[in-house]
C-alpha positions in Angstrom: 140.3 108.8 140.2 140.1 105.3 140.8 138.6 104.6 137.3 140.2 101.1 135.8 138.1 98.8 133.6 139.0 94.6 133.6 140.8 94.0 131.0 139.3 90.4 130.6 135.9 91.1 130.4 135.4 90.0 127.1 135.8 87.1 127.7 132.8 87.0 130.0 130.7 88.1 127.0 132.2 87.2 124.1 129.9 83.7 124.0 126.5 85.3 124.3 127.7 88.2 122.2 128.3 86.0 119.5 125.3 84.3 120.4 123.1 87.4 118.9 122.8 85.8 115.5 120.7 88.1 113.2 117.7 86.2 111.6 117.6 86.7 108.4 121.3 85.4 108.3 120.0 82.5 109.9 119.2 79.7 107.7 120.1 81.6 105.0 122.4 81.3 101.8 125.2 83.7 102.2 124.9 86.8 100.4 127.1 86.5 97.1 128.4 89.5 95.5 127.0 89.2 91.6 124.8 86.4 92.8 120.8 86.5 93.4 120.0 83.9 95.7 116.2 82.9 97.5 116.1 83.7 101.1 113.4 83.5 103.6 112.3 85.7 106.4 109.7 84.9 109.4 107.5 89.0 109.6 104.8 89.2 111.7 101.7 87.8 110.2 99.5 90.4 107.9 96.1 90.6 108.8 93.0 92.5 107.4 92.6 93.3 103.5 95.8 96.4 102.8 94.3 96.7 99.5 91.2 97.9 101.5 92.5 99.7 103.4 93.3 97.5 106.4 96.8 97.4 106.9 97.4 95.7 110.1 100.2 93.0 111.5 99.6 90.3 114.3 103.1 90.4 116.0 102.1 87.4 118.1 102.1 85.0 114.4 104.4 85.0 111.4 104.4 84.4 107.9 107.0 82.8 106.4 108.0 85.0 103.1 110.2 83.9 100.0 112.3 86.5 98.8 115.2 87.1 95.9 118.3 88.6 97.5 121.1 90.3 95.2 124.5 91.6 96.4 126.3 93.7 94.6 129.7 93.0 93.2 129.7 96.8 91.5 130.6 98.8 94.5 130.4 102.1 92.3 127.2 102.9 94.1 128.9 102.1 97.6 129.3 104.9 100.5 130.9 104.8 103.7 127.5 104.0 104.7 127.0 101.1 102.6 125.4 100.0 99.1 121.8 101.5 98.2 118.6 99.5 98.6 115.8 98.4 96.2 112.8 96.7 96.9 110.4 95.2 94.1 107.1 94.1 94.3 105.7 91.8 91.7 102.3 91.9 90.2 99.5 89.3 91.0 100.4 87.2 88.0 103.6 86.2 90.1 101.6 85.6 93.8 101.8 81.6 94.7 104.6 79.4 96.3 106.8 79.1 93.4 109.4 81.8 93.8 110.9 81.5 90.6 107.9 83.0 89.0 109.0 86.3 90.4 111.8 86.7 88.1 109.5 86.8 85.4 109.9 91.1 85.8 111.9 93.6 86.8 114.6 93.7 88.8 114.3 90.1 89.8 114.7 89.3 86.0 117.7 91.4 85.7 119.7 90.5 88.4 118.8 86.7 87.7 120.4 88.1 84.3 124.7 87.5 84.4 125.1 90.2 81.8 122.8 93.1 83.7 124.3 91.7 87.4 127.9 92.9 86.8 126.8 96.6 87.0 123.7 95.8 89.0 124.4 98.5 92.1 121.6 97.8 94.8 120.9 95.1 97.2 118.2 94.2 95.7 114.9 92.3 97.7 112.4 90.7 95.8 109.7 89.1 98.0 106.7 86.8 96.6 103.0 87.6 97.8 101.3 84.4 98.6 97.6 83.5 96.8 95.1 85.1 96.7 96.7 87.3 99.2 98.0 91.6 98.5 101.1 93.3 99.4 100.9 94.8 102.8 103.0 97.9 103.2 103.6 97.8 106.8 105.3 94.1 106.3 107.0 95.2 103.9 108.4 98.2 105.9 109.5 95.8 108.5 110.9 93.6 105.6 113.1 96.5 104.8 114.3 97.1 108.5 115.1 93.7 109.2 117.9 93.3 105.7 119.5 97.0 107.4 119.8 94.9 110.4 121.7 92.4 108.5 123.6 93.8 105.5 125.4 97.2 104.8 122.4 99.7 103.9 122.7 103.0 103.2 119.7 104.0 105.2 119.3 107.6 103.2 119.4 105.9 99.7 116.2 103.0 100.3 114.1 102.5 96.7 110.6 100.8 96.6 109.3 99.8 93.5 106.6 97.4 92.0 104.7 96.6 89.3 100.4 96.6 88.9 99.7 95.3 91.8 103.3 96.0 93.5 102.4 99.3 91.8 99.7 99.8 94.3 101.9 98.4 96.9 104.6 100.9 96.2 102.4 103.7 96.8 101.3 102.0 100.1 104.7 101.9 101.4 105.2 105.2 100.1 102.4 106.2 102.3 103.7 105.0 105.6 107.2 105.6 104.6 108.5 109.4 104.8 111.6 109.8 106.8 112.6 106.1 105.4 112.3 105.9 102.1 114.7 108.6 99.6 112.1 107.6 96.6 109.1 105.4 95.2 108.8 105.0 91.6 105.2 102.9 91.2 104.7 101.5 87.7 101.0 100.8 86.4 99.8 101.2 89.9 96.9 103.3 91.8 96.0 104.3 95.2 93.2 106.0 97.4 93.8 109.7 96.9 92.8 110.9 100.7 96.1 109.1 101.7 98.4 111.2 98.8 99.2 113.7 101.6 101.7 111.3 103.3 103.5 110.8 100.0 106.1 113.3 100.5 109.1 111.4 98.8 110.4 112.5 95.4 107.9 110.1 92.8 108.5 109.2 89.5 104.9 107.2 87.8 104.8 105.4 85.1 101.8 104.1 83.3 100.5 103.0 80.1 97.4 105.2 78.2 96.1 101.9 76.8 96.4 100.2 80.0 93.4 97.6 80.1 94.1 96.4 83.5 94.4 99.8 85.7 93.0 102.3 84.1 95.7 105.5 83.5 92.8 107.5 84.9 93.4 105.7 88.5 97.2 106.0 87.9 96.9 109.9 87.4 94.6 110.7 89.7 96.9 109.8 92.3 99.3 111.2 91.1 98.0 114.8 90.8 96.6 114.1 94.4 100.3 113.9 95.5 101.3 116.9 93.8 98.0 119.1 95.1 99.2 117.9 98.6 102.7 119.7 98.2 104.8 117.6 96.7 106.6 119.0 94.4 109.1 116.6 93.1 107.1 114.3 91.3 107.1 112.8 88.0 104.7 111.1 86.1 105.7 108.8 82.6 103.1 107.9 80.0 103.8 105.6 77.3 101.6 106.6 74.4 99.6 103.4 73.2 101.3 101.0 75.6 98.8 98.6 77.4 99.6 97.1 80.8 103.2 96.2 80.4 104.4 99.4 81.1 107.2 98.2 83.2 109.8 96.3 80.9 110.7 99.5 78.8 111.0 101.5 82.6 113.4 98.7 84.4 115.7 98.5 80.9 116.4 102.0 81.2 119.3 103.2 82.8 118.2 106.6 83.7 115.8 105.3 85.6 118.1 103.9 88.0 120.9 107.2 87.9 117.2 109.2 89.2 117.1 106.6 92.3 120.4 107.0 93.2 120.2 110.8 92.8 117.8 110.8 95.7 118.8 110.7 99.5 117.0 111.1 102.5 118.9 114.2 104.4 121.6 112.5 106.9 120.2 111.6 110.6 123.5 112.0 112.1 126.1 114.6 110.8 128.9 115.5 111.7 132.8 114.4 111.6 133.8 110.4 110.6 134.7 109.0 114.3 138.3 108.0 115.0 139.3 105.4 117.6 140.0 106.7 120.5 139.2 109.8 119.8 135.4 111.7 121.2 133.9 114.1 118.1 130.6 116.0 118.5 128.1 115.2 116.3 124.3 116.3 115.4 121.2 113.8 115.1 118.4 115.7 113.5 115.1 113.6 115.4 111.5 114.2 115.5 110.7 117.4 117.9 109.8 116.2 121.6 106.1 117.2 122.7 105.5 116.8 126.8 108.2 115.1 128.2 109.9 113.4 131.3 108.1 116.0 133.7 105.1 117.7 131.7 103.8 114.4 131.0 102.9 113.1 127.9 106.4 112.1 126.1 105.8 112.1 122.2 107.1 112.6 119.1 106.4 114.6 116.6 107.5 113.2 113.5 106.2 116.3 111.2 108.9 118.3 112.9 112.0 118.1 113.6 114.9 119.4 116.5 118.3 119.1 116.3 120.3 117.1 119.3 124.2 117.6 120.0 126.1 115.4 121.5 129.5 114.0 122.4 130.0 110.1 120.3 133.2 107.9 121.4 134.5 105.2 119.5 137.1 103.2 121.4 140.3 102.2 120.1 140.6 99.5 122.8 138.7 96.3 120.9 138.3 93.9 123.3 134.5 94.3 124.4 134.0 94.4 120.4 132.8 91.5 119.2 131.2 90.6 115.6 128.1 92.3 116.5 129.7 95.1 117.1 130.9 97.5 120.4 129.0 97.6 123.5 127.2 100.9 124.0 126.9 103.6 126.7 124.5 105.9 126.7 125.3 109.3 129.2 122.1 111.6 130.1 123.9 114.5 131.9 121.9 116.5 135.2 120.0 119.9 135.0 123.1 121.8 135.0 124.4 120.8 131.3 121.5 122.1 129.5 121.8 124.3 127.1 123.9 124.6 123.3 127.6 124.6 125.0 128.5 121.0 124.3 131.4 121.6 126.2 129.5 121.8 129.6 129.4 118.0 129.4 132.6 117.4 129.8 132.7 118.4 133.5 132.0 114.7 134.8 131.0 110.9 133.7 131.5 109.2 130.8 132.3 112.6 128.9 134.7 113.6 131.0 136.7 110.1 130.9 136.3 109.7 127.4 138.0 113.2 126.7 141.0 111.8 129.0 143.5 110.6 126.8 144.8 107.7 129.5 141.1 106.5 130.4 140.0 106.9 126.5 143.2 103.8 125.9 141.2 101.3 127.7 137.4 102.5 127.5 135.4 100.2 125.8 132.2 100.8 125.1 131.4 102.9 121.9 129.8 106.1 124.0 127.0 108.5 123.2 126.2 111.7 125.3 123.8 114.2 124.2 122.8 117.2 125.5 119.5 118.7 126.5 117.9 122.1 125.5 117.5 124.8 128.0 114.5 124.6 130.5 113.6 120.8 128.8 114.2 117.5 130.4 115.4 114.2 128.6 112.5 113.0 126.2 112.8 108.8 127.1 111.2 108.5 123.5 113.5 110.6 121.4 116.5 109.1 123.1 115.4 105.9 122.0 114.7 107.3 118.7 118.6 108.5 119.1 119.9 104.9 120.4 118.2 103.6 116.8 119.9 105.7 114.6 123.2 105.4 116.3 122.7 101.8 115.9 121.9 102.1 112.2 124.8 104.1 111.4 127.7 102.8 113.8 129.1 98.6 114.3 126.9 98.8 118.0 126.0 95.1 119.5 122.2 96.0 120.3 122.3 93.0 122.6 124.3 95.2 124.8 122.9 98.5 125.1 123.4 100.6 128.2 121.9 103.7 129.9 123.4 106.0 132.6 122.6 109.6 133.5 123.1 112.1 136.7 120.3 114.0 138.4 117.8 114.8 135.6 120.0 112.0 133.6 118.7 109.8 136.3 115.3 110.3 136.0 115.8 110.4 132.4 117.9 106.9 132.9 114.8 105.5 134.9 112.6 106.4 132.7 114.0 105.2 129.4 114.3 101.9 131.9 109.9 102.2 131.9 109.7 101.7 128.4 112.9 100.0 127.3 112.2 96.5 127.6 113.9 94.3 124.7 116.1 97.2 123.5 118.2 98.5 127.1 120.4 95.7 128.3 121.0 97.6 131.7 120.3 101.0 133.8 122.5 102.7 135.8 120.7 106.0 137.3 122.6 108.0 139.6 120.9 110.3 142.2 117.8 110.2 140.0 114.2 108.9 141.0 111.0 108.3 139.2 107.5 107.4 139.7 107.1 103.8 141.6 103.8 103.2 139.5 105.7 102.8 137.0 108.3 100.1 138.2 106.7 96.7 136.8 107.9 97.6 133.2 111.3 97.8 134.6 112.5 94.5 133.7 116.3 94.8 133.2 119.1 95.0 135.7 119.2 98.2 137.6 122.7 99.5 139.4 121.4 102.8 140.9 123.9 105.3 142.6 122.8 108.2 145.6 124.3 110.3 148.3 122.8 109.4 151.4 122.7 113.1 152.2 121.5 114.4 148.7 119.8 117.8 149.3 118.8 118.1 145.7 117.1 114.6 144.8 116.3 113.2 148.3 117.4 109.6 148.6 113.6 108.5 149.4 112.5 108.7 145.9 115.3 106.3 144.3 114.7 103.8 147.1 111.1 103.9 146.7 111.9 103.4 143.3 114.1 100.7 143.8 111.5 98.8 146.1 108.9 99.0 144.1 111.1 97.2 140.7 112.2 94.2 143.3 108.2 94.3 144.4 107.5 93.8 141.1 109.8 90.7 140.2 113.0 92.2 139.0 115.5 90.5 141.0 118.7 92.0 139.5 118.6 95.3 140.8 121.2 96.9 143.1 121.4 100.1 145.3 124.7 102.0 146.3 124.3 104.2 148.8 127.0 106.6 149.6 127.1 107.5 153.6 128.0 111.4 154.2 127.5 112.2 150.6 125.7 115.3 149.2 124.0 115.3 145.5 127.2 114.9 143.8 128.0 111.4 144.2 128.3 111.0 140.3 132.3 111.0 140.9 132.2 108.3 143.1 129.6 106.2 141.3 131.8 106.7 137.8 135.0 106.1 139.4 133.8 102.6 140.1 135.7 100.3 138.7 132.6 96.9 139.1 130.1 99.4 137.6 131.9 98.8 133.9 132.4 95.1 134.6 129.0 94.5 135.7 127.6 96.6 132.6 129.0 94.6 130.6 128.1 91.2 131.9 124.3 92.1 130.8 123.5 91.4 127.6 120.0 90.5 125.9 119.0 87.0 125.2 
């Protein structure tokens, strides 16, 4: 096989690898351990009234939002997968453009607090609403997202929290959140019960029966809504004669905080801790595929959920790695390798050279190749969906992101290409073709493969493919064809030594 890989290349990327600065490290105090320090972050600009029910973000504006930001130096809480998350929303006493006046509660008071900070165990994020304005759940979510970009999150064990009006906010999130968030625990808060069906987190309320402010009657009434939707782990804490501050005898008790860390979401990904050089099969539990490449129609359904197998490689050779992380190839195999034998994946491509212990020395990407179910071709969605959650869980540099597949993998490969834009650094389909209407969203470099005497997926399609993406603008696109070859020119395309080099050359800006 005349499968090699340039030893230097590295050194063609390591600049704009290291480049990829995250941003809300940018600007940014460095996180501490033991220390709470103000950060800011630049979210897409909240528009509408959330508390009104319009909950919507302009992504073409930002708003610039103050937050507290607490490391831990108590790693008793700590996983392999990092530290658990807690985010706090004030009340609209603490709104304005003085940050400080969010520590006036909660956890922003205690971990602003020396004594309560040296067994504080979350990263803790405490952002400030501006005037006059409400906490808007979908910012928020995206608030959350962008810290387990940056910092070590356990993405199973994320806790939203809030006072009165963060109260209301916490439900909101709550709302919007299933899948992301292990638990909610709103205090003195209330929300529009025709939305309590979404809620399906474990809940723990708490509330005040003399509460002037928000009436208990608002707070329970959402919270039997939740339970009469099917929820069954909920709780709901009422402080006999207490008024509105129901929250300073909730945050200075520590079983409140052993009940958040007793909640995780069930594990994405399962299966054996990867070893360097070594290729494990693994299990990504992902929201069930409706439609598809060739029924049409490719969505998710996020109320149910499939299992996907597949092969994950994590290289022992270092050099592509760079602070961001490892470069990552994603294999879709061809028709052949459906099923629920893994094993079948292993006859060619990336599989195959991974599970060779001379290739595996030198292979550098960190490599990911999942198998499809019988009679079903390669959802583009849900392998995005996939590419996410391998990225949340492994070191990957998503500036460097890579796609490849075989026969049905290369339609699958073009197609993830049509709506990949910003997230797939480069394409590589081989023997594959796809529907030229769909070309102008193909906007990243494109290294297709094909026999010219392919019996199976005639050669016409991929060219017209091809074509059509330089018709529309893409100028980095390139077409090997293989004279004399039949359908299986996978062996030849993989044994290409440039096809590595040149993968790794493309990175995002």
């Amino acid at each position: 096989m005349r499968y090699a890989l340039l030893l230097g290349v590295a050194a063609l990327i390591g600049f704009s690898a290291a480049a990829y600065a995250d941003s809300i490290k940018d600007g940014n105090p460095e996180a501490t351990p033991g220390r709470q320090v103000l950060m800011k972050a630049e979210l897409p600009s909240k528009v509408g009234n959330p508390r009104a029910g319009d909950d919507r973000l302009d992504e073409s504006k930002t708003d610039t939002v103050d937050f507290w930001f607490f490391f831990p130096s108590d790693e008793s809480a700590k996983t392999d997968d990092g530290f658990p998350l807690m985010l706090f929303m004030h009340g609209a006493g603490e709104r304005g453009d003085d940050p400080n006046i969010v520590k006036a509660h909660g956890p922003a008071k205690l971990c602003a607090d020396p004594e309560w900070a040296k067994s504080w165990r979350f990263i803790t994020v405490s952002p400030q609403c501006k005037p006059n304005t409400h906490w808007s759940p979908l910012q928020m979510m995206v608030l959350i997202d962008r810290i387990c970009e940056a910092y070590p999150v356990d993405r199973s064990r994320i806790y939203v929290t809030g006072l009165s009006m963060g109260g209301f906010g916490t439900w909101g999130v709550g709302s919007i959140g299933a899948g992301k968030i292990a638990a909610i625990a709103p205090i003195c808060g209330w929300f529009p019960t025709e939305k309590a069906s979404s809620i399906t987190m474990p809940v723990w309320a708490f509330h005040g029966d003399a509460d002037p402010a928000v009436n208990i009657d608002s707070g329970r009434a959402i919270v039997n809504a939740v339970k009469d939707a099917g929820n069954r782990d909920v709780a709901f804490t009422v402080y006999p004669g207490v008024q509105h501050d129901s929250w300073t005898r909730t945050y200075n008790n520590p079983m409140f905080y052993d009940w958040l860390l007793s909640k995780r979401l069930p594990p994405v990904i399962s299966g054996p801790k990867t070893e360097p050089g070594k290729q494990v099969l693994m299990k990504a539990n992902l929201p069930a595929s409706r439609g598809g490449m060739f029924g049409g129609g490719d969505e998710l359904d996020s109320s149910q959920k499939e299992d996907l197998s597949f092969w994950a490689f994590q290289p022992s050779d270092d050099t592509a790695k760079t602070d961001a992380g490892y470069p990552l190839l994603v294999f879709l195999h061809g028709a052949g390798e459906r099923g629920s034998n893994p094993r079948l994946l292993m006859k060619y491509g990336p599989p195959k050279l991974c599970d060779d212990p001379e290739i595996a020395k030198t292979w550098k990407f960190f490599t990911v190749s999942p198998q499809c179910k019988q009679n079903a071709g390669w959802s583009p969605k849900q392998i995005l969906t996939l590419i996410d959650e391998v990225c949340a869980k492994y070191p990957i540099d998503k500036s460097r992101i890579y796609v490849s597949g075989v026969s049905l993998g290369g339609f699958g490969t073009w197609g993830i290409a049509t709506i990949g834009a910003g997230k797939i650094a480069a394409v590589a389909p081989v023997c594959g073709a796809y529907n030229p209407d769909r070309a102008s969203s193909v906007t990243m470099p494109v290294w297709a493969f094909h026999g010219a005497d392919d019996p199976v997926v005639k050669i016409d399609g991929d060219q017209a493919m091809i074509d059509a993406v330089k018709a529309a603008g893409n100028e980095d696109v390139k077409f090997t064809i293989y004279p004399g070859v039949g359908h299986d020119c996978w062996n030849l395309a993989y044994a290409e030594q440039e096809l590595y080099e040149w993968l790794l050359t493309k990175s995002l800006k």
